[in-house]
N, C-alpha and C positions, 0 to 999 in steps of 0.2 A: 504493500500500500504506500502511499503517496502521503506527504504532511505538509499541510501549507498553512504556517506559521503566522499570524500578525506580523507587517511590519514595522521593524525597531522605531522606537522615534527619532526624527532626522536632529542629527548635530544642529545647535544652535548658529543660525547665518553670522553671528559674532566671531563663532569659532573659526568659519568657513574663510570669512577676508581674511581674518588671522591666517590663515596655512598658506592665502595666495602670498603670502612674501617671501615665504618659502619653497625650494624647488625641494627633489625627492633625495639629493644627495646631503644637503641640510638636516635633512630630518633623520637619514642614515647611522649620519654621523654623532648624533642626540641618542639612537638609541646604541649605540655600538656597545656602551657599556652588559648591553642587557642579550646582548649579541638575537636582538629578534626582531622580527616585524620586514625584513627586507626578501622580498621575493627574489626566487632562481632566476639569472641574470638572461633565461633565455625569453621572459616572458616582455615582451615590446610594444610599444604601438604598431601597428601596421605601416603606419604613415610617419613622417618624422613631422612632429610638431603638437600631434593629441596630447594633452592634457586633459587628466581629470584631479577634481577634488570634492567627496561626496560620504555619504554615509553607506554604509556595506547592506546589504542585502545579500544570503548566502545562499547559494545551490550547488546541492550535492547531488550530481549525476554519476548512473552508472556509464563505465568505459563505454564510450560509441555511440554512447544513446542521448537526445539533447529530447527528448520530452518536458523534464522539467525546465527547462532553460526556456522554452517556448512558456511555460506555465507561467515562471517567473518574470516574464519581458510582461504579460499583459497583466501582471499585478504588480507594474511597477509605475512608477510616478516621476515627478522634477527633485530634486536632490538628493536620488538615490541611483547607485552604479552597483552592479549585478559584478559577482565574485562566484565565480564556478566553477568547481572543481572537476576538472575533466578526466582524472588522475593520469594523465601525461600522456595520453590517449595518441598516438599518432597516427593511424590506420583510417580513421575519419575527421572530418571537418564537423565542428559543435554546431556553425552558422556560415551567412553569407551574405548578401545585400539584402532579400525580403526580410531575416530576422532582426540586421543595422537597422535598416529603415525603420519598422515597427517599434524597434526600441527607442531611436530618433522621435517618432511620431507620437509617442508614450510621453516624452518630457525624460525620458531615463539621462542620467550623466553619460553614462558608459560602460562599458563589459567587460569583463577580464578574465581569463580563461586560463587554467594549466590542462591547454590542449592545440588542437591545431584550426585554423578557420578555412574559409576559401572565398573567392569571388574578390582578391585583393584589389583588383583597378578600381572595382565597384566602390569597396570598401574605402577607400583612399579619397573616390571623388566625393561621397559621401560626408568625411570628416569629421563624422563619429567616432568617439572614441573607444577603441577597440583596442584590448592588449591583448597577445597570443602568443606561444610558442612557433607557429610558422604558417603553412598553408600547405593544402591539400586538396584535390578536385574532388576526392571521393566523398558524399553524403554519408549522415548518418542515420542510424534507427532512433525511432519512434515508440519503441514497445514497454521499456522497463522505467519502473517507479523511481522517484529515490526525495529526497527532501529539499524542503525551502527555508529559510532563517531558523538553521541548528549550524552548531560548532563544524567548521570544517575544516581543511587544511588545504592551502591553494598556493603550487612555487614553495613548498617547504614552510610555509608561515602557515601557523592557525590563524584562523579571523571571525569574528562571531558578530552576530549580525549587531548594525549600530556602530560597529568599528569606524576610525577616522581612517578612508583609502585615499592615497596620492599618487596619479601616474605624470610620469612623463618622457620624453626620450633616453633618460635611462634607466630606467624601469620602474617598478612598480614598491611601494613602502605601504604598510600598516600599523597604527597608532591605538591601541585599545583605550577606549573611553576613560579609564580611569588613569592613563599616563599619559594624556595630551597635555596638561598642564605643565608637569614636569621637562617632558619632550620638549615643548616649544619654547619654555626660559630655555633648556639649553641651546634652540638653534638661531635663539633670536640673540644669545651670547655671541654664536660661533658668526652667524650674517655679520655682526658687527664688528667682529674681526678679519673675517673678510673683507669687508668693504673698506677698515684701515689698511690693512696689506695690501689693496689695490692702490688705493690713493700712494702709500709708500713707492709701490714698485712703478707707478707711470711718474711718479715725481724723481725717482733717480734716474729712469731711463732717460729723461727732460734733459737733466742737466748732463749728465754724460755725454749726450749731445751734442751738449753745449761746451765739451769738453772741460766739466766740472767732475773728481771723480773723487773725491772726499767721502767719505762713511761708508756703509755696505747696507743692503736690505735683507742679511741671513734673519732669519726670524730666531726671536732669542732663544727657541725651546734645543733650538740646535746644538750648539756647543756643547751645553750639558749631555745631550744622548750620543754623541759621538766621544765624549768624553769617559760616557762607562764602557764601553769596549777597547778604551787604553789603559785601563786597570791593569 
């Protein structure tokens, strides 16, 4: 049998600006300590430039079969993107333009699959956001059950539905509700060092230039980690 769960309540739109100043390697980086949340690096946009940022909605399909995934797109809505566990399925494509489309048509963010899709030009001119392991011409079945917002596993991450999901060109990150908070002081720490390091490194290249070549731009954490391996 088949389970189709309420969906979670969507992340507060406060939260949602908040994540856009963020890309997905910021947030990587926030959670590294916890070494979780960053999906298998083979999982992409279709297109280079998709972006999403939305609330998780989960399905668990069986290998080959996208029944639920069809169930899932027509009970979806505006601020929620579909996370489906394809379990790495290569032998068939989950979707392809008529399933985009619909989701498109839906209000859906976007789709993300640990599986394979098809119908890529389509997909591309489309500009839905679609993230996949690759492409494949071959359809899938239609026949077997499986579930809609329960814990799943998607690219090696759990993600449960109501999760905070980020894609973009390099791939795909997951934020469990209850460590978005924590996450993003860290990456709105790390942006902002970022953003000094940029300003640093175009202001020396300036005056270099300018054949000015006084100071260096090594970043101070340096010295010391090169320094314990001369012990």
């Amino acid at each position: 049998m088949s389970r189709l769960k309420s969906k979670p309540p969507l992340i507060p739109k406060s939260i949602i600006e908040r994540a856009k100043k963020f890309n997905t390697t910021l947030i990587a980086d926030a959670l590294y300590d916890s070494n979780t949340g960053v999906m298998d690096h083979k999982i992409k946009p279709v297109s280079s430039g998709m972006k999403v940022i939305a609330t998780a909605i989960t399905v668990d399909m069986k290998a080959g079969d996208n029944l639920m995934l069809h169930q899932a797109i027509y009970a979806g809505s505006e601020g929620y993107v579909l996370i489906a566990d394809g379990k790495g399925h290569k032998k068939n494509a989950y979707l392809g333009e008529l399933m985009a489309g619909a989701a498109h048509a839906v209000g859906l963010e976007g789709i993300i699959i640990d599986g394979f899709v098809r119908d890529k030009e389509a997909l591309c001119e489309l500009g839905f956001p679609i993230f996949a392991k690759g492409f494949t011409p071959n359809g899938p079945c239609k026949d077997r059950p499986g579930e809609i917002n329960t814990k799943i596993t998607c690219g090696g991450v759990t993600v449960h539905p109501g999760d905070l999901v980020m894609g973009d060109d390099d791939g795909v990150v997951v934020v469990s509700q209850v460590k978005i908070e924590d996450v993003f002081s860290k990456a709105e720490k790390k942006l902002a060092y970022e953003q000094k390091r940029l300003e640093e490194i175009v202001e020396y290249g300036s005056k270099r230039k300018k054949g000015v070549t006084t100071g260096n731009i090594e970043p101070s954490w340096l010295k010391n980690k090169i320094g314990n391996f001369n012990m």
